[in-house]
Every structure is written in C-alpha cells, then in structure tokens.
Legacy VTK file of the C-alpha trace (Angstrom):
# vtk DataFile Version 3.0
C-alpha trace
ASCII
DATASET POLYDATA
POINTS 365 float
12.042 11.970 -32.366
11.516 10.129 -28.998
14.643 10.310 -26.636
13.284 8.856 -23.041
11.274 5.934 -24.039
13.932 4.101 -26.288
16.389 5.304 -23.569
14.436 3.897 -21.268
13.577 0.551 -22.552
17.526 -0.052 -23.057
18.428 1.079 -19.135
15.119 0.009 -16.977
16.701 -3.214 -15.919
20.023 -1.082 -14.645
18.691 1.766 -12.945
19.299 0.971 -9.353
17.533 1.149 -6.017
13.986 0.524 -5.095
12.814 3.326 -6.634
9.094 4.091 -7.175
7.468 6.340 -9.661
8.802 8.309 -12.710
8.288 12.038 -13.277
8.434 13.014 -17.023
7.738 16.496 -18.592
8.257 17.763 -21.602
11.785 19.556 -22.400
12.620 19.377 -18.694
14.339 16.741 -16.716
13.476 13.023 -16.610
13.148 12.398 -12.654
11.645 9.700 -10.452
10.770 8.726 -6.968
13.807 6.900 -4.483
13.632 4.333 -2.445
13.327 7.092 -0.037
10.833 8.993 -1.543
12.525 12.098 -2.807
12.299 13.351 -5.965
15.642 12.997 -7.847
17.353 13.072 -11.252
17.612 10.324 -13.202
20.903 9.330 -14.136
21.681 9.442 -17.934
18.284 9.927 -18.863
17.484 12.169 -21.832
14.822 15.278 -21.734
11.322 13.811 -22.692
9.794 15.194 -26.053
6.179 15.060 -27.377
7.117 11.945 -29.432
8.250 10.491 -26.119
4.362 11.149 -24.676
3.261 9.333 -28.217
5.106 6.331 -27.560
4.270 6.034 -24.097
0.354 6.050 -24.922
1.867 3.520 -27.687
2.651 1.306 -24.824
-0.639 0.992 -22.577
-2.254 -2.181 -22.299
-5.678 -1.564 -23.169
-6.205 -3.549 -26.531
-9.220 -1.215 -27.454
-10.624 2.070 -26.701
-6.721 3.055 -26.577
-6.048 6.975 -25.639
-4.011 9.482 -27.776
-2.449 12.619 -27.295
-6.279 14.412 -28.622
-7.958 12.210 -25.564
-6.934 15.016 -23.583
-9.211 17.267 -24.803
-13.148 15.726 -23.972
-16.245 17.398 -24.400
-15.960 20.725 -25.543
-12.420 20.647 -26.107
-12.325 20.997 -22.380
-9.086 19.565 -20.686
-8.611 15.995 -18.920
-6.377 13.831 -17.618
-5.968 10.490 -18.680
-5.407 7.445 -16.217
-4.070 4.100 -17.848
-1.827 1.233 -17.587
1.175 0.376 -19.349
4.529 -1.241 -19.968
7.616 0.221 -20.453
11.158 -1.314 -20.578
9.558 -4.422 -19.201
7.949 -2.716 -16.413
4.355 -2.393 -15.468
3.115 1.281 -14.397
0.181 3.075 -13.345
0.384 6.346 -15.684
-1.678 9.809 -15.253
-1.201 11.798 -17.935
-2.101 15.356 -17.624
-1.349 18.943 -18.555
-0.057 21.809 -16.192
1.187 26.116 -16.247
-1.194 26.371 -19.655
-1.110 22.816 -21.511
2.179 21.378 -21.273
2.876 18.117 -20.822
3.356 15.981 -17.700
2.780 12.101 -17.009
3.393 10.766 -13.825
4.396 6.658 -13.829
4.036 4.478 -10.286
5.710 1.251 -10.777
3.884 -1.402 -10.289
5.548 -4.517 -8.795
5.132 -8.354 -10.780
5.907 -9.942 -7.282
3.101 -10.158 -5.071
5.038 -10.803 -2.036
4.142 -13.148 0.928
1.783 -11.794 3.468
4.283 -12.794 6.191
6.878 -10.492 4.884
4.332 -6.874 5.038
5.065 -6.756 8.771
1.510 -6.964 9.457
0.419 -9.343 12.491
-0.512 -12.783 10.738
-2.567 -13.746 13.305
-5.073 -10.880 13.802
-4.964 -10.015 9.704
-4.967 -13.617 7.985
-8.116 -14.841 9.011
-9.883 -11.954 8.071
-9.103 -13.044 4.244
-10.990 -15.915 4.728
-14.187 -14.517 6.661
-17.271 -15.621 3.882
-18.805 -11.703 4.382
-18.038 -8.372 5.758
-16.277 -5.243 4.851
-12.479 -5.070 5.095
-11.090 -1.302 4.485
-7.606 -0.470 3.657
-6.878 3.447 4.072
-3.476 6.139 3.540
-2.218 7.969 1.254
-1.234 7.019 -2.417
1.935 4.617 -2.145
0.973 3.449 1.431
0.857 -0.308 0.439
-2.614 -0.531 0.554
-2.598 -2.379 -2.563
0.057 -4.702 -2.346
-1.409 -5.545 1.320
-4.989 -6.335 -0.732
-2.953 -8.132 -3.314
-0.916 -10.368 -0.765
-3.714 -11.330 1.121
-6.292 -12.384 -2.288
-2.886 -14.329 -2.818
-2.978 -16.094 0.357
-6.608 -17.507 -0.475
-5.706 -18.834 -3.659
-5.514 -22.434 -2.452
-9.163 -22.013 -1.839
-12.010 -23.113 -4.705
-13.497 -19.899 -4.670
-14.267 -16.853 -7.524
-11.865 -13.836 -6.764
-13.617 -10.470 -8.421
-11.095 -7.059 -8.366
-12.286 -4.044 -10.299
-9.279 -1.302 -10.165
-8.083 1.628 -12.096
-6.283 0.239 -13.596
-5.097 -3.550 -12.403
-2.304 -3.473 -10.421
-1.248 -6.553 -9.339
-1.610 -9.349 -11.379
-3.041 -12.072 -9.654
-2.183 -15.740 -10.700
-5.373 -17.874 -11.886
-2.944 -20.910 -11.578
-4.131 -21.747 -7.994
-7.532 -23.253 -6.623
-9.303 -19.830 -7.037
-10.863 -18.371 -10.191
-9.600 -14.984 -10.733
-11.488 -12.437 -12.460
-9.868 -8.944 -12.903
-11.853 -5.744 -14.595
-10.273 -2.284 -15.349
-12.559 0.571 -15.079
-12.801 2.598 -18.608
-12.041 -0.801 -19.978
-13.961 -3.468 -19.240
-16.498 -1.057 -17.362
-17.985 2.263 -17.147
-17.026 3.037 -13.805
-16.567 1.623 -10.511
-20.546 1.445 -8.985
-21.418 0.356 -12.575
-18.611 -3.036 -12.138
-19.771 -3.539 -8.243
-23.220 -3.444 -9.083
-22.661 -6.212 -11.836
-20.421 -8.105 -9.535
-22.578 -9.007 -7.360
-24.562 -11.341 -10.297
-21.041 -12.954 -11.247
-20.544 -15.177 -8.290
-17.789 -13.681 -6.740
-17.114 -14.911 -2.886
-13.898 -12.057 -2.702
-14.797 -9.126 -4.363
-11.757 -6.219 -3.980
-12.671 -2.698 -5.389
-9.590 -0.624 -5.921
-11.321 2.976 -4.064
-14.251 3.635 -2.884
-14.369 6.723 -4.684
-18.362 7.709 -4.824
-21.868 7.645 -3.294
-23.022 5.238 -5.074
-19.894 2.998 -4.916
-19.742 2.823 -1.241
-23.624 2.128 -0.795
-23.267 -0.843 -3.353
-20.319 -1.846 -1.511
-22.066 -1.976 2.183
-24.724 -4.085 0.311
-22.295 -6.282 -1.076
-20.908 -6.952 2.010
-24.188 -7.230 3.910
-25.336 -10.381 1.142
-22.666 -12.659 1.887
-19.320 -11.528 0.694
-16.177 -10.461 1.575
-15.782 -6.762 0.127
-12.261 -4.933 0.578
-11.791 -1.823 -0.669
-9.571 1.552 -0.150
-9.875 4.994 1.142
-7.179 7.632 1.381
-8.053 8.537 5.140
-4.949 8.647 7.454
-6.726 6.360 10.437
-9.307 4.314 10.957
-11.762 6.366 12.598
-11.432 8.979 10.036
-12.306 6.440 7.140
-15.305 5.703 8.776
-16.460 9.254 9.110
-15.212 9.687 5.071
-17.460 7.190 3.879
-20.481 7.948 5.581
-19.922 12.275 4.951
-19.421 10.809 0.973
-23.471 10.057 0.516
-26.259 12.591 1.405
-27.428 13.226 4.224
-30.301 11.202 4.015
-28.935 8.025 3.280
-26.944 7.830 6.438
-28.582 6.207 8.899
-29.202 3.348 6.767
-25.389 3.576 5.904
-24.239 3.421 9.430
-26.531 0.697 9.950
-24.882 -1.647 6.931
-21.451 -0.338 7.888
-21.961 -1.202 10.877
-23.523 -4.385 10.607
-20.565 -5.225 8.046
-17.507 -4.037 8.627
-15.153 -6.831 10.062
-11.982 -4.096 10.265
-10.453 -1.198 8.876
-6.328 -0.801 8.439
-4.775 2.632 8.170
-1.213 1.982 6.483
1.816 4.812 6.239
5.325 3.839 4.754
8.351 5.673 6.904
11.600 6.080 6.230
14.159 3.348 7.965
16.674 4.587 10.379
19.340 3.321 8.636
18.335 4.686 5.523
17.266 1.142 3.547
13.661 1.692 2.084
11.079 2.474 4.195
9.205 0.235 6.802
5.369 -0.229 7.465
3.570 1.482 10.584
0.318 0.694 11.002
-3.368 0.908 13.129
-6.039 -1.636 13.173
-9.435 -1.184 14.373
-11.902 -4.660 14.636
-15.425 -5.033 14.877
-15.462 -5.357 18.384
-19.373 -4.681 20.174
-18.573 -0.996 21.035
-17.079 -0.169 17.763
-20.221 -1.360 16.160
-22.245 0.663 18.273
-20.226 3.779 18.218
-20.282 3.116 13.900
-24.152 2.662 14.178
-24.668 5.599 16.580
-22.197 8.107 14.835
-20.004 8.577 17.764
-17.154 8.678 15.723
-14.470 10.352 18.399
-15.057 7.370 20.456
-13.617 4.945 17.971
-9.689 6.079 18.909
-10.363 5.007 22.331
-12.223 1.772 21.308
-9.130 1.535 19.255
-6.819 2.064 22.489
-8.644 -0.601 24.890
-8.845 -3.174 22.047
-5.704 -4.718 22.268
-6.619 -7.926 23.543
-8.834 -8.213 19.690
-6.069 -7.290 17.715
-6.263 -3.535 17.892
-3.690 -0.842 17.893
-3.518 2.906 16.999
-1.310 4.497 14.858
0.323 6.316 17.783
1.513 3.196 19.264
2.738 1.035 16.283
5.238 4.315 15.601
6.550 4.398 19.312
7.231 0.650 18.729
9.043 1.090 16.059
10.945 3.807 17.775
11.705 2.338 20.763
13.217 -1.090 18.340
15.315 1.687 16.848
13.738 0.852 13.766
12.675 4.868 12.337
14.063 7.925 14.024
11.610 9.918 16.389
11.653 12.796 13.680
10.074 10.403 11.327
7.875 9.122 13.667
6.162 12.426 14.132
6.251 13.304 10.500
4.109 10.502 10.129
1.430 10.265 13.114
-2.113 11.445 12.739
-1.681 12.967 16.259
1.411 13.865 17.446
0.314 14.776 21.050
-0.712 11.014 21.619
2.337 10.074 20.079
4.758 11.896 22.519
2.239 10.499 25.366
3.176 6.854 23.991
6.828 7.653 23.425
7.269 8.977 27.201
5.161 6.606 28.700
LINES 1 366
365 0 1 2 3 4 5 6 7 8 9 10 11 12 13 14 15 16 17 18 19 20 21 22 23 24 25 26 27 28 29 30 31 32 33 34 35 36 37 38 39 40 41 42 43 44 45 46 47 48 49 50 51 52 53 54 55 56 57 58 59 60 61 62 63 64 65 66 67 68 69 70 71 72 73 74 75 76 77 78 79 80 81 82 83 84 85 86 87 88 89 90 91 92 93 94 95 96 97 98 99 100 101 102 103 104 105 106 107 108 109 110 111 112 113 114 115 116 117 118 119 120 121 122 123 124 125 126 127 128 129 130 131 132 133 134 135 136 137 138 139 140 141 142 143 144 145 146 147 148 149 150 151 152 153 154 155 156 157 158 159 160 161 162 163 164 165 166 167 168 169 170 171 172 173 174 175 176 177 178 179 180 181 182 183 184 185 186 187 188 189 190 191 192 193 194 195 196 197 198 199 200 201 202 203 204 205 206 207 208 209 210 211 212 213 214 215 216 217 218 219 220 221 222 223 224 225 226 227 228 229 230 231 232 233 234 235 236 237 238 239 240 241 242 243 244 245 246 247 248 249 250 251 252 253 254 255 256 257 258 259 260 261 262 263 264 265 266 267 268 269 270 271 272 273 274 275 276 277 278 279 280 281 282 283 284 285 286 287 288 289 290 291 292 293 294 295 296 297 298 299 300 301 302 303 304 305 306 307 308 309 310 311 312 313 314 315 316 317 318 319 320 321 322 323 324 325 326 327 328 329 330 331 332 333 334 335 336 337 338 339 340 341 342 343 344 345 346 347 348 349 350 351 352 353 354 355 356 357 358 359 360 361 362 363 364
C-alpha cells in the first residue's frame, strides 16, 4: 500500500524552507533538494513503495494519453524514461520517472512555483532586459544549467507583456508556469507528448497560429533550432533555452547542433536575429538564505553580429567585455560584483564562473 504519497499530500503545506525538487526511490529514503541545494532527508517522510510510483502517475495532469508503470518499457520492451507533469499535495512538479542499478525505481520531482514573480524582483537590470520583451522579432536565448531560473525569467517577462493585445504561444515539456489569460494577451500553452509530437513539430505549426511571442521551452534539436531562427527571422519574438554556461558558448551549441552544411545559412539567420542571449547561474547567499542570481548578457551589438555571422566565436567574450555601455556584462564580472557587495563568498564565486582566471583578474582589479 502507498506510504509517501498520502504522507505527502497531508504534510506538503508544512515542510519548511524553499526547498526545490524531491528525490524518491523505491524502499530507500524519501529526500529532496534545500533551499541550498543539497540533497537531504526528508523529515518524517515514509520509504516510497511501488504503489507510491502508481499513485504518483495517478496524479499527472495529462487528461489523455496518461502513462503507467508498463510505459516504461517502449518498443521492444526496451527501457525509457518518462517525463510528465503533475500535482501532488497541492503542488505542481515537473516529474522524470526512470529506472537505475538493473530496473528499480526512481522519479525525480522539481517543484514548480504558482507565483510568477515580478520581473523587478529576478535581480536582472530592468532597463537593458524589459524592452527586449516587447521587441516585435528576434531571437532572445536563455542558457544554464537545469534550475538556473531560466524559466521563471521567460515566465516573468511573457508576464510583463500581458497588458499588451497580443497572442502569447509557449510549447514546453511539460508547462511550467502557468500563465494567466486574464490580461490583454491571449495565451496559448502546448505540452509536448500532449498536445504535440515534439517540439519542431509544435514550432513549425506555430508559426500558422498567429502568435506575436512564441517561447519554446529548449532548443533541443536540428530541426528545432532551424525552425526557430526562421521564426524569428518572419516577424516574431522567439525565446527559447539552452543549457550552455555563457553566452558565447550557446552560440557555438546551436550552430555545432545542425550539420555541417546547414551552417552558414544558420549563422546568417542567427545572426541576423538574435537580439541577446542571457547565461543565468543560481549561487549560494553568504548568509546562507537561498541563493542569489549571477548573471552575463551579451546584445546584438554590430561586432557581435559579425563575429556570429563570421564564426569567430572566441571573440564574442571580448565583445561581451567592451559592451557595457549596450547593456553587456560577462559572467566574470557580475560574480566579482556580487563579491565585492558581500553578497556570495569568493569560494562560491569560483565554484560558479565559467573561467576562473578572468574571475580572479576582475576580483583583483
């Protein structure tokens, strides 16, 4: 009989801290993510069972096409994991299921937060970010690793246009965020395996529903990011994510994604389209509360362009560098900020730069 979930449902609301994702597997030790990030206990909690995996596919919120436990086993009996959304205790989550050490059971459960919260309160510069929201075309890029904030920065900033009489389009796996269709804007939100096949399949029939926003949750294929560049390139604003650590490397992700032979006319559209690409990390506080944003932004300034269209990707950091005066930072130099303000520690600060030689450089300087 199930032990977690009913657990669970009776002591979501209590469990305290900003914690992030749960860690269930079977027979062993219900854990989940801190505010900090580390992988703890949680208090109380029972051992999960296979019921408990039953009743949390019982609790995704696909109507149809709903997985079960023999999902995991596609074609050929061959074993998959299974990515889906569901709620829990009054909780939204993000779940992968998946086996591990010869079939048993593991699901892994980010929260997902109801609040959108106001752009002002990311710690992202208003002024060189909010007017990008409302550009009519181009390519906005949000890169890091998973549980960077790439999608609640996305989320905050579709918000922020919402007193605007415009059609917002998001395809995501799954939705994340739900946006509020109680504003100016229309709001249309797909889930991939739901209400599409895949990704390139929803982009490529986006672009025949109207959409003036369209936000795909990761630009996860060939033929996803050469859609996207044309989406962008035929008058709207695309914003997608990558899991590169900086900007320049997200450029040089996409365009090694698609053959060979398709780049030039990539780096032509990307380009031609890209309006600016944010690289986000989330570091531990000095004082131990949460964690706080660091962050680099590189704009479409002339030489960025050129160095995208010509491939000289290791000039992009310095663009980055001598771009200040558009809005521009690097990575580097957000961190030694936050340093300096005694914000994060200088240990965390180096756990967390791309290049820690140019971070000591900024540091001493």
């Amino acid at each position: 009989m199930a032990a977690f979930v009913p657990w669970f449902e009776q002591h979501a609301a209590t469990l305290e801290g900003n914690w992030s994702d749960l860690i269930l597997k079977e027979g062993l030790t219900a854990k989940y993510a801190d505010a900090l990030g580390r992988v703890v206990p949680i208090p109380g909690a029972p051992k999960p069972d296979r019921d408990d995996f039953h009743a949390l596919l019982e609790a995704q919120t696909r109507q149809d096409f709903r997985f079960t436990l023999q999902s995991m086993h596609g074609e050929n009996g061959r074993p998959r994991e299974l990515d889906y959304a569901a709620i829990l205790g009054g909780l939204r989550f993000r779940c992968n299921l998946f086996h591990y050490m010869g079939g048993n059971l593991c699901q892994v459960m980010r929260k997902l937060n109801a609040h959108i919260p106001d752009f002002a309160t990311l710690g992202l510069p208003m002024d060189t970010m909010l007017p990008l929201f409302a550009r009519k075309s181009g390519m906005l890029l949000f890169s890091g690793a998973t549980g960077s904030g790439k999608s609640t920065t996305m989320a905050a900033g579709m918000s922020a246009q919402n007193t605007r009489s415009i059609h917002m389009l998001t395809v995501e796996d799954p939705i994340e965020y739900l946006l509020s269709n109680e504003g100016a804007a229309e709001v249309t939100q797909r889930e991939v395996g739901v209400d599409s096949e895949s990704f390139s399949t929803a982009l490529r029939a986006g672009l025949r529903e109207k959409p003036d926003i369209i936000m795909v949750g990761e630009l996860r294929d060939a033929e996803t990011i050469e859609t996207a560049a044309i989406a962008a390139n035929s008058g709207h604003l695309l914003m997608a994510t990558t899991h590169a650590r900086t900007a320049s490397e997200t450029v040089r992700r996409l365009l090694d994604s698609v053959p060979e032979s398709s780049r030039p006319s990539l780096q032509n559209q990307l380009a031609d389209s890209i309006l600016a690409v944010i690289a986000q990390v989330l570091v531990p506080r000095a004082d131990g509360q949460g964690k706080v944003l660091a962050y680099e932004i590189m704009t479409a300034s002339s030489s960025v362009r050129a160095n995208i269209r010509s491939g000289r990707y290791e000039k992009l950091p310095s663009d980055i560098a001598q771009g200040g005066e558009e809005g521009m930072i690097r990575m580097e130099s957000c961190l030694a900020n936050l340093v300096r303000d005694g914000v994060i520690t200088r240990d965390a600060a180096m756990s967390a730069a791309p290049d820690t030689e140019t971070l000591t450089q900024r540091l001493n300087y």
